[in-house]
NUTOR-744528 format. One record per residue (C-alpha): residue in one letter; x negated, y, z negated. Coordinates in steps of 0.2 Angstrom, whole numbers, padded with zeros to 4 digits, always signed. Last residue first. Example, Ala and Ser with C-alpha at 12.3 -4.5 7.8 and 13.67 -1.06 7.14 Angstrom:
2
S-0068-0005-0036 A-0062-0022-0039 
***
This chain:
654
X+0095-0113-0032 X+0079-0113-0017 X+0087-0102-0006 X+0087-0090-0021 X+0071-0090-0026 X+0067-0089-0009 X+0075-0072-0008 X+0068-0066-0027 X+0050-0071-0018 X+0053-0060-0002 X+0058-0046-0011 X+0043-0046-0023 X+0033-0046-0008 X+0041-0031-0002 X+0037-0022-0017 X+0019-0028-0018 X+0015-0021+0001 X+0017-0036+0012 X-0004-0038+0019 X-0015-0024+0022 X-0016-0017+0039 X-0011-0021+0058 X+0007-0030+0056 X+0015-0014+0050 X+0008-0003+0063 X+0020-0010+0076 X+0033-0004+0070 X+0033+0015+0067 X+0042+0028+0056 X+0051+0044+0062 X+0067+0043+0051 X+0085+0049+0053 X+0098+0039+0041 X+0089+0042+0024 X+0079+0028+0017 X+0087+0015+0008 X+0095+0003+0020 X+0081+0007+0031 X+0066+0005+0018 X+0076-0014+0013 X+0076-0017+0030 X+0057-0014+0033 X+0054-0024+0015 X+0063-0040+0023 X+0050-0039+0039 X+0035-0035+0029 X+0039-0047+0019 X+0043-0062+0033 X+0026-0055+0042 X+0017-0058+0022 X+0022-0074+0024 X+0014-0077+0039 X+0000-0072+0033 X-0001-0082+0017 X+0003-0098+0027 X-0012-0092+0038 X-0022-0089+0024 X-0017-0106+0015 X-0024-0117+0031 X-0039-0108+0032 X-0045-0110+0013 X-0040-0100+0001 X-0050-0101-0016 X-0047-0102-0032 X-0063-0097-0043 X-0055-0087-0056 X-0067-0072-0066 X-0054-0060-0062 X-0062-0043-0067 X-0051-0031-0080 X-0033-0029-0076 X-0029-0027-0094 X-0037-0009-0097 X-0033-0004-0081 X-0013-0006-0087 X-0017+0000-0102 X-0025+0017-0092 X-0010+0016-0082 X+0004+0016-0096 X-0008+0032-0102 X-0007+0041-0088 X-0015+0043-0071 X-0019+0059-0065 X-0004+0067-0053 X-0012+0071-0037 X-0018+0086-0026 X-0038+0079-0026 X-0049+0092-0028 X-0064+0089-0019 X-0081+0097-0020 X-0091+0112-0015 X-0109+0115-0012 X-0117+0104+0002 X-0104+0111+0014 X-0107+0127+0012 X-0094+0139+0013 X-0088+0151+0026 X-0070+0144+0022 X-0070+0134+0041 X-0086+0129+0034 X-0079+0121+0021 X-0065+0115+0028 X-0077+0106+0041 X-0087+0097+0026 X-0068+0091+0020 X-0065+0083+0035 X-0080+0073+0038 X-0081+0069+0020 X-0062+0060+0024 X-0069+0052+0039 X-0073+0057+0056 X-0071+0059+0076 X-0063+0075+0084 X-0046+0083+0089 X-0036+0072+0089 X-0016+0072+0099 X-0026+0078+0116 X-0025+0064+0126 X-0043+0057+0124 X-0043+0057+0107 X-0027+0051+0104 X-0036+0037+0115 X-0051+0035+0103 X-0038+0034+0087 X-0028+0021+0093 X-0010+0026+0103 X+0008+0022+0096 X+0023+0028+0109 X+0038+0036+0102 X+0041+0048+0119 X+0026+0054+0115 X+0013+0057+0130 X+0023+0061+0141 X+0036+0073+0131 X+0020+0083+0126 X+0017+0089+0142 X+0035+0094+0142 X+0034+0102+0125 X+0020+0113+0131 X+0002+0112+0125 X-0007+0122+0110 X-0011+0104+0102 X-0001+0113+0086 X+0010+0123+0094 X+0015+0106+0106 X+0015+0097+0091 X+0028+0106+0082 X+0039+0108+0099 X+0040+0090+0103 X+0047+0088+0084 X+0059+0101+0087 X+0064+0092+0102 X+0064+0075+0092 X+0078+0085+0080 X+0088+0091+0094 X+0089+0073+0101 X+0094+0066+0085 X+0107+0078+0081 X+0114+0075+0100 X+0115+0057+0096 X+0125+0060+0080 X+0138+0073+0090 X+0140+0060+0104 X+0141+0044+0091 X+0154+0056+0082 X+0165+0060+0095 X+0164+0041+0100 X+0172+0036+0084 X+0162+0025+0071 X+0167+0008+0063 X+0183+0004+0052 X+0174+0000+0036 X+0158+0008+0039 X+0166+0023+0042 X+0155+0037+0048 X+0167+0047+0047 X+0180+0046+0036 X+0190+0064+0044 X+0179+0066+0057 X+0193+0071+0072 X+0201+0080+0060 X+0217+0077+0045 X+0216+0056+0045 X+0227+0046+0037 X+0225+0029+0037 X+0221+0009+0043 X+0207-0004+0040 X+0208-0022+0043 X+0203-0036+0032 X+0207-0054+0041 X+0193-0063+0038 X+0185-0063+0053 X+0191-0044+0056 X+0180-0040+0041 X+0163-0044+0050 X+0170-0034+0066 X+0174-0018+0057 X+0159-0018+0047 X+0148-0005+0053 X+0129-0002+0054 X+0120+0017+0055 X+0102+0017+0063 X+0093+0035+0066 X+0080+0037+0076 X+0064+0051+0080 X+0050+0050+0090 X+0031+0054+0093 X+0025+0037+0089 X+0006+0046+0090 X-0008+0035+0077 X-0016+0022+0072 X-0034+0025+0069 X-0047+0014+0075 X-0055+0027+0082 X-0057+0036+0068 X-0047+0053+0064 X-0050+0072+0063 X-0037+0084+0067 X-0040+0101+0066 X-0032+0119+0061 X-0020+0107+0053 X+0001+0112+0054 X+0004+0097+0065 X-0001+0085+0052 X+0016+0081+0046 X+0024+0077+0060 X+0010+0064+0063 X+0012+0055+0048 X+0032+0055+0051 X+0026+0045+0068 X+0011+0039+0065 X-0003+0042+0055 X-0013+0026+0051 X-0032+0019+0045 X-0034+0037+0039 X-0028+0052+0048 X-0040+0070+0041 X-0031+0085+0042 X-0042+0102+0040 X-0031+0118+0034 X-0040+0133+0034 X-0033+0143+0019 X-0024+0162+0023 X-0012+0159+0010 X+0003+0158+0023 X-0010+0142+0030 X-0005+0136+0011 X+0013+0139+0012 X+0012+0130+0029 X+0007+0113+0019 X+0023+0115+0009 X+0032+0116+0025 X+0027+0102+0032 X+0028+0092+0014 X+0048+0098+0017 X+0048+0094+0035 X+0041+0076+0032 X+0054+0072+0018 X+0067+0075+0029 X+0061+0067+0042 X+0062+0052+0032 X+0047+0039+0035 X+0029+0041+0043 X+0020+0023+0044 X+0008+0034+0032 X-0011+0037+0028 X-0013+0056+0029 X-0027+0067+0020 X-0024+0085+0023 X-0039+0093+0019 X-0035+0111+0012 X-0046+0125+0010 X-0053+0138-0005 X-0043+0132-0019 X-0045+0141-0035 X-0031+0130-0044 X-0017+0134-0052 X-0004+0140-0040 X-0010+0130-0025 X-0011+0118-0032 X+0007+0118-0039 X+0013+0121-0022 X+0003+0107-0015 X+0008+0093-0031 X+0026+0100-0029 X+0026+0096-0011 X+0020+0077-0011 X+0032+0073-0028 X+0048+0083-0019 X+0045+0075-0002 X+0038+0054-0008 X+0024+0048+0000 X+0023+0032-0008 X+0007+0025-0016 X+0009+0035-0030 X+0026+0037-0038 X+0039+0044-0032 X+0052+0058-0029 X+0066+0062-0017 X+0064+0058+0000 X+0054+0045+0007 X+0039+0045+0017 X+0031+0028+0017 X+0012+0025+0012 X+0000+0040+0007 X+0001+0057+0011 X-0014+0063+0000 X-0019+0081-0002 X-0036+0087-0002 X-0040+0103-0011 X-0058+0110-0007 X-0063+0119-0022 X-0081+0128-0023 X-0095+0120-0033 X-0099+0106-0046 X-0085+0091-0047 X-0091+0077-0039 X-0082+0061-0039 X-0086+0049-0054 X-0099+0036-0056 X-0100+0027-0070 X-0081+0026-0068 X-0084+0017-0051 X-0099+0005-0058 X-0088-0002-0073 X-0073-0005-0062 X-0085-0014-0048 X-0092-0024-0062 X-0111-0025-0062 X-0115-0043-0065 X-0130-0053-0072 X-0126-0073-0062 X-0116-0086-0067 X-0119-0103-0056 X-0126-0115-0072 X-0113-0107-0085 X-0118-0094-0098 X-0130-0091-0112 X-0139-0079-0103 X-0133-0075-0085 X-0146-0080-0073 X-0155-0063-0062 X-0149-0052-0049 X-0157-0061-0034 X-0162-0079-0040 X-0142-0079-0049 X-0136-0073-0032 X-0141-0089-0025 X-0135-0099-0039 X-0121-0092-0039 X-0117-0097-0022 X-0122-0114-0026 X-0108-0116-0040 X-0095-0107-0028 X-0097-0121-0014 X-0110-0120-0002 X-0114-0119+0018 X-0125-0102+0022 X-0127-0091+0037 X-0111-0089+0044 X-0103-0086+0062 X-0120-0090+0070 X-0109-0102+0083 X-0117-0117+0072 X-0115-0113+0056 X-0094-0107+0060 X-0096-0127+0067 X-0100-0133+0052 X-0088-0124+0042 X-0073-0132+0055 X-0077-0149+0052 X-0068-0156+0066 X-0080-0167+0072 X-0091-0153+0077 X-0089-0152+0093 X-0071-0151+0090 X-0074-0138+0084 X-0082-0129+0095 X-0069-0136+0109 X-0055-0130+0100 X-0062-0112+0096 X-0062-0109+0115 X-0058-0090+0118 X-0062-0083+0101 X-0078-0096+0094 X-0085-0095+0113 X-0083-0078+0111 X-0091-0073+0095 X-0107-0085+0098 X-0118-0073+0084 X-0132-0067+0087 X-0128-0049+0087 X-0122-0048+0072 X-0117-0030+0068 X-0116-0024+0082 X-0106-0040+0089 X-0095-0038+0074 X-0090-0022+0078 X-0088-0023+0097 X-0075-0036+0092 X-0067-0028+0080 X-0066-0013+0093 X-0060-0022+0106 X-0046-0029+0097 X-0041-0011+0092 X-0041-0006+0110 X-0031-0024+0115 X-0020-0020+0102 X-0013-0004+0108 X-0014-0008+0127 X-0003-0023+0121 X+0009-0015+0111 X+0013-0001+0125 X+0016-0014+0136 X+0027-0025+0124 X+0037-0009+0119 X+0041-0005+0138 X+0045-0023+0140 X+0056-0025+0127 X+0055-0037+0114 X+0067-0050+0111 X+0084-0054+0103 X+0088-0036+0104 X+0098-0019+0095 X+0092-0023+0078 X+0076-0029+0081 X+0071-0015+0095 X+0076+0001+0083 X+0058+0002+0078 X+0053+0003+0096 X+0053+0021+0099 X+0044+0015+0115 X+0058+0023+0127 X+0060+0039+0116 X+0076+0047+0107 X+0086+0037+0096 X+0103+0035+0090 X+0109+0018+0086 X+0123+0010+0080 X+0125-0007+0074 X+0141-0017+0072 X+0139-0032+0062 X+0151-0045+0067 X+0141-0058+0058 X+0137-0069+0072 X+0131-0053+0081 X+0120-0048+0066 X+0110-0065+0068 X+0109-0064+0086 X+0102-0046+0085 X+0090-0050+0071 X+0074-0049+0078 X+0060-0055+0068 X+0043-0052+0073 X+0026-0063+0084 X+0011-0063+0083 X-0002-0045+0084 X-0020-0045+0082 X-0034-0055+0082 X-0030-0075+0077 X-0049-0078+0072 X-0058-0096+0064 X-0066-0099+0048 X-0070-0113+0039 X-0067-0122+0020 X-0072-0138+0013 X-0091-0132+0018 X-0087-0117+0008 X-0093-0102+0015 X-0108-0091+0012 X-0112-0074+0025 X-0129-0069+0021 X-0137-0051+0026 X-0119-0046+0027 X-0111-0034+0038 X-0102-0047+0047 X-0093-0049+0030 X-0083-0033+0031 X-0078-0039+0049 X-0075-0057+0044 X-0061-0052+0029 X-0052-0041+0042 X-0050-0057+0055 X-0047-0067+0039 X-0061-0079+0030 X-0061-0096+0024 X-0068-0102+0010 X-0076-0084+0004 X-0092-0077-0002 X-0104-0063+0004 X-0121-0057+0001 X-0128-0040+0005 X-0149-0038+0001 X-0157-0023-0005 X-0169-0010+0010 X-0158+0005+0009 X-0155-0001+0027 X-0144-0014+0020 X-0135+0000+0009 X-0130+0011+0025 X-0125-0005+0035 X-0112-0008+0020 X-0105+0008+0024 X-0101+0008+0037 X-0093-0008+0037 X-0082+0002+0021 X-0077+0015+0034 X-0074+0001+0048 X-0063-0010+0037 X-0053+0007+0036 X-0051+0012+0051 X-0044-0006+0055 X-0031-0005+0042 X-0033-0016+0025 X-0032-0034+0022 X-0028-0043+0007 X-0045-0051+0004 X-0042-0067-0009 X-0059-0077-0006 X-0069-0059-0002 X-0080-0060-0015 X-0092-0045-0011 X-0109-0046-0017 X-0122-0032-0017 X-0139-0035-0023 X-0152-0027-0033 X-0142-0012-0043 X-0149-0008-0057 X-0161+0002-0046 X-0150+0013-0039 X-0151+0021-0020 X-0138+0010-0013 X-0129+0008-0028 X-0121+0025-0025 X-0117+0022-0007 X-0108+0006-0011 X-0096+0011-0026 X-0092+0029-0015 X-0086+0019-0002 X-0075+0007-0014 X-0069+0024-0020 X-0064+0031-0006 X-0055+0017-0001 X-0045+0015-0016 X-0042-0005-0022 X-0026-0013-0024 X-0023-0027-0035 X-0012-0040-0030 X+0003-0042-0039 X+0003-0059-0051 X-0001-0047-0065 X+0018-0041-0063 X+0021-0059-0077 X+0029-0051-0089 X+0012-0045-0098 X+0005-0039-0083 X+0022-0029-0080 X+0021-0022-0097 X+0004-0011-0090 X+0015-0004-0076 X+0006-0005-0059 X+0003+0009-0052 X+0002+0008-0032 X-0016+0011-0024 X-0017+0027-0014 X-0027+0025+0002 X-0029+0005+0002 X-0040-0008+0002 X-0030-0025-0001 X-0031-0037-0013 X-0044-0048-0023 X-0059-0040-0017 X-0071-0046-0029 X-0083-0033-0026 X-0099-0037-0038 X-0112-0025-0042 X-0127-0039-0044 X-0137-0037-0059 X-0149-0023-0071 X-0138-0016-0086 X-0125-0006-0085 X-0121+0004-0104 X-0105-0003-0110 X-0089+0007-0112 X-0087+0010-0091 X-0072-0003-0092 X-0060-0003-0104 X-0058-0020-0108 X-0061-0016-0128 X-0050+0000-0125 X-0039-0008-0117 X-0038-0022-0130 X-0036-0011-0144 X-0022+0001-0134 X-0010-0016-0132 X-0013-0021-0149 X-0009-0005-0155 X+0010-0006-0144 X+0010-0024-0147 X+0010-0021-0165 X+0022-0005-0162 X+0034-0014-0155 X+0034-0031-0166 X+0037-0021-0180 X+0050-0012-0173 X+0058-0029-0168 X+0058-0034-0186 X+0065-0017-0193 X+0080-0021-0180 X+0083-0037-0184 X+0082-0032-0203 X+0096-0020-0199 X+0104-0033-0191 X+0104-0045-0204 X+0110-0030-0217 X+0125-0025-0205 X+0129-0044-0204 X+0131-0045-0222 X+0140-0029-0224 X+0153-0035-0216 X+0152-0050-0224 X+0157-0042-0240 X+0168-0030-0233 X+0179-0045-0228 X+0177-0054-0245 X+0184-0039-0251 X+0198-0035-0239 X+0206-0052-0248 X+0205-0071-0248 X+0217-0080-0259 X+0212-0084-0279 X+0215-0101-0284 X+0200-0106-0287 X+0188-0093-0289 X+0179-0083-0272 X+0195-0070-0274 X+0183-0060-0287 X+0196-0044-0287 X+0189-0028-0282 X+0200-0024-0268 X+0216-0030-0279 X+0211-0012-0288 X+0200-0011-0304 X+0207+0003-0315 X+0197+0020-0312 X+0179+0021-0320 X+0177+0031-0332 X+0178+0024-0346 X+0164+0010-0339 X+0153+0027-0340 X+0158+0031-0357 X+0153+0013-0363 X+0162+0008-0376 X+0156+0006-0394 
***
């Protein structure tokens, strides 16, 4: 009997024709055929690459969870600071696939306040018996900065417990941490001698002259010397004075530090005449820190161990040199900021002021003011502690967080600015609306001034025979032309834009130091002052940290200062972050920089800082109040620069 459903079917077209017998020609069919072939393979492609997704997506959270620090109860040992990186205000967020792509080769950064907090709360704990701060891979931080977490260090000695330190060679930033120590250890392969600050920067002037590069610059202030690289093959002498005061006064300080801390130490001889010390010593350079009272202790990583190991106790079932370890991760998340009593808010300008929106670690307008005004909103805020730690940036950016900050003085908040390790320039505009300004000496501060920087073409094209021509309808019309180079109308209307801006910025202080602009004209006029002579001008108000600040809010809210806490005006981090921490965990590596690779690596980081300054320029808008000669004063090249620099050698290397 027939099938009804083969009935049915319609008469089989050529389509459906098996052409794969001899004699049969290739049709539509066979097409189809492969067609659906490939659609099938990529299908399967597709399911696979799923599957691998969300494997690594679950294997990502099982091994941050397992990594996680804080998850294990802290037993008795040393609370170990590796320092691997540089202390900073806001540390950047890494993305947790950029460990796995090879980002874990950025150093990590490490939040001041909470490296503070880590030291005074293991002051008085009992798990805690010694401190040890590896400071092998130090990246620097600003000299405010290294005097907070000297500070406290000197608190946990008195406490009565022992502070160790470890490193082949240390940096001048390294050394003033460590001269807190009870026992400075380095390498006998190693040693340690002192550059202080400043060296030489890159001027480009000669190398845009060969490319025809026209640049214009609009400024207003003789020490405004951010422009200087662009414009000269050297530096100018109103910069160089105004550099040296600057460094000598922060010099000064390192050195006063160190002698406080160690008074026995031959500190002079070692800075005026390391040749002969070492000399004196055959050359060995460890021996002869041992000698001048630099360091205490000759050893490799194997007998520092050990040492810690008779403190802290011998790690069971490890290798001779391991010691019981408190992690600094573990330790921080064991111990959390307060959270009991009244609402201080503290807002964090940290790094470069850009507009737009960003992440943390860059002061970003939108991001910095949203945070405020949404603080504001939502939380029961009963005063504001502006915390700034920026090179300053786009004024742009810097009047919009400004104005955010006056919405709070509009809600009748005292506001309390505290200046980290820098506030210059755009990180000074944006404290003028404080009540009070509290800094350290060490901080870097002032560069009243404004610039803009525009470059143009016309002569880089002309060597290869491009010139420009067109209609033009006004005296702007195309302007400013990078192509064809700027008129003179506009360079006068441009300058006169940047004048009026640095008079408004004149006028901000002089409200807020409750002087008049021309008073303020003397002591700006883009020049960078420390912390104890912004003092002495007028530009601070008083001496003191971040509690400081927060303690004087209080009392400016008729609170008591004993009874509030901080709430810090910043996005949480998220999920990508917490796998991220989850992977970081605690470098167990024992490479070590001896002084040969830390002034290589400081060098190189002057090159990053260099390239990431023209790579902020070129991004940034055309005006900005930012400084140079902060850069060379705190942490090394931030990541992104030093990413920058690598892709550049990369390609000199092809």
């Amino acid at each position: 009997m027939t099938d009804a459903r083969a009935d049915a079917l319609p008469p089989a077209s050529p389509l459906d024709q098996d052409f794969s017998r001899p004699g049969r020609k290739p049709g539509k069919r066979s097409g189809w055929r492969l067609v659906r072939g490939a659609w099938k393979l990529l299908v399967g492609i597709k399911d696979l690459l799923v599957l691998v997704a969300m494997l690594l997506f679950f294997g990502l959270i099982f091994a941050a969870l397992n990594a996680r620090p804080g998850t294990k109860a802290i037993s008795d040992g040393a609370l170990l600071l590796k320092l691997d990186g540089p202390i900073v205000e806001q540390p950047e967020t890494i993305a947790p696939l950029a460990l796995l792509s090879g980002g874990g080769d950025t150093p990590r950064q490490y939040r001041l306040r909470d490296v503070v907090r880590a030291i005074d709360t293991a002051k008085d704990d009992s798990r805690v018996k010694v401190l040890v701060l590896d400071l092998d891979s130090f990246g620097g931080a600003y000299p405010a900065s290294l005097q907070e977490v000297g500070e406290a260090m000197a608190r946990f000695r008195k406490g009565g417990k022992p502070i160790l330190t470890y490193a082949t060679a240390y940096t001048d930033g390294a050394y003033r941490l460590a001269a807190n120590a009870s026992e400075i250890w380095v390498n006998p392969l190693g040693g340690t001698i002192f550059t202080g600050p400043g060296g030489n920067q890159l001027y480009y002037k000669g190398l845009i002259d060969k490319l025809g590069i026209t640049t214009h610059v609009y400024r207003v202030g003789k020490f405004k010397s951010f422009v200087e690289p662009y414009i000269r093959a050297d530096q100018s002498p109103d910069a160089r004075a105004a550099s040296q005061a600057l460094y000598g006064t922060l010099f000064a300080q390192w050195r006063e530090a160190v002698a406080k801390a160690r008074p026995k130490a031959q500190i002079d001889a070692f800075l005026s005449q390391p040749d002969r010390a070492i000399l004196a010593s055959n050359g060995n350079i460890a021996e002869a820190n041992v000698k001048a009272g630099l360091v205490d202790k000759l050893g490799d990583r194997l007998a520092f161990g050990k040492r810690v190991a008779e403190i802290a106790g011998a790690e069971a079932n490890k290798p001779v040199g391991s010691f019981r370890t408190i992690s600094y991760a573990s330790w921080v998340r064991a111990n959390p900021l307060p959270s009991k009593g009244d609402a201080i808010g503290v807002l964090t300008i940290a790094g470069d002021i850009v507009d737009g929106e960003a992440g943390p670690g860059t002061a970003a307008g939108d991001t910095i003011s949203k945070a405020l005004l949404d603080g504001l909103a939502k939380k029961n805020l009963k005063a504001l502690v502006v915390r700034v730690a920026s090179p300053g940036g786009s004024v742009l950016a810097s009047e919009q967080i400004r104005q955010a900050i006056l919405e709070a003085k509009r809600q009748k908040l005292p506001v309390v600015v505290s200046m980290g390790g820098l506030a210059a320039s755009g990180g000074y505009w944006v404290s003028t609306p404080g009540d009070v300004i509290f800094a350290e000496p060490g901080t870097i501060t002032g560069s009243i001034g404004i610039f803009g920087i525009i470059p143009t073409f016309e002569n880089t094209l002309a060597k290869i025979g491009i010139t420009t021509d067109g209609v033009k309808t006004t005296p702007l019309t195309g302007q400013p032309d990078i192509y064809g180079g700027t008129t003179p109308m506009l360079d006068t209307i441009l300058q006169a834009g940047i004048e009026n801006g640095y008079r408004q910025f004149l006028t901000r202080v002089a409200e807020s130091r409750h002087m008049t602009p021309e008073k303020v004209d003397t002591i700006a006029q883009g020049r960078v002052w420390d912390g104890g002579t912004a003092h002495q001008i007028g530009l601070v108000d008083k001496f003191g940290n971040l509690s400081d600040a927060i303690a004087e809010a209080a009392r400016r809210a008729k609170l008591d200062p004993a009874k509030v806490h901080a709430e810090y005006l910043e996005k949480k981090p998220g999920f990508a972050a917490f796998l991220a921490e989850g992977f970081e965990g605690d470098d167990d590596g024992q490479q070590g920089n001896d002084v040969f690779a830390i002034a290589a690596a400081e060098r190189r980081a002057v090159l990053a800082r260099a390239l990431g300054d023209v790579a902020r320029l070129a991004k940034g808008g055309s005006v900005q109040a930012r400084c140079l000669e902060c850069g060379g004063l705190g942490p090394m090249a931030k990541a992104g620069d030093q990413r920058l620099l690598d892709l550049l050698i990369a390609k000199l290397e092809l």
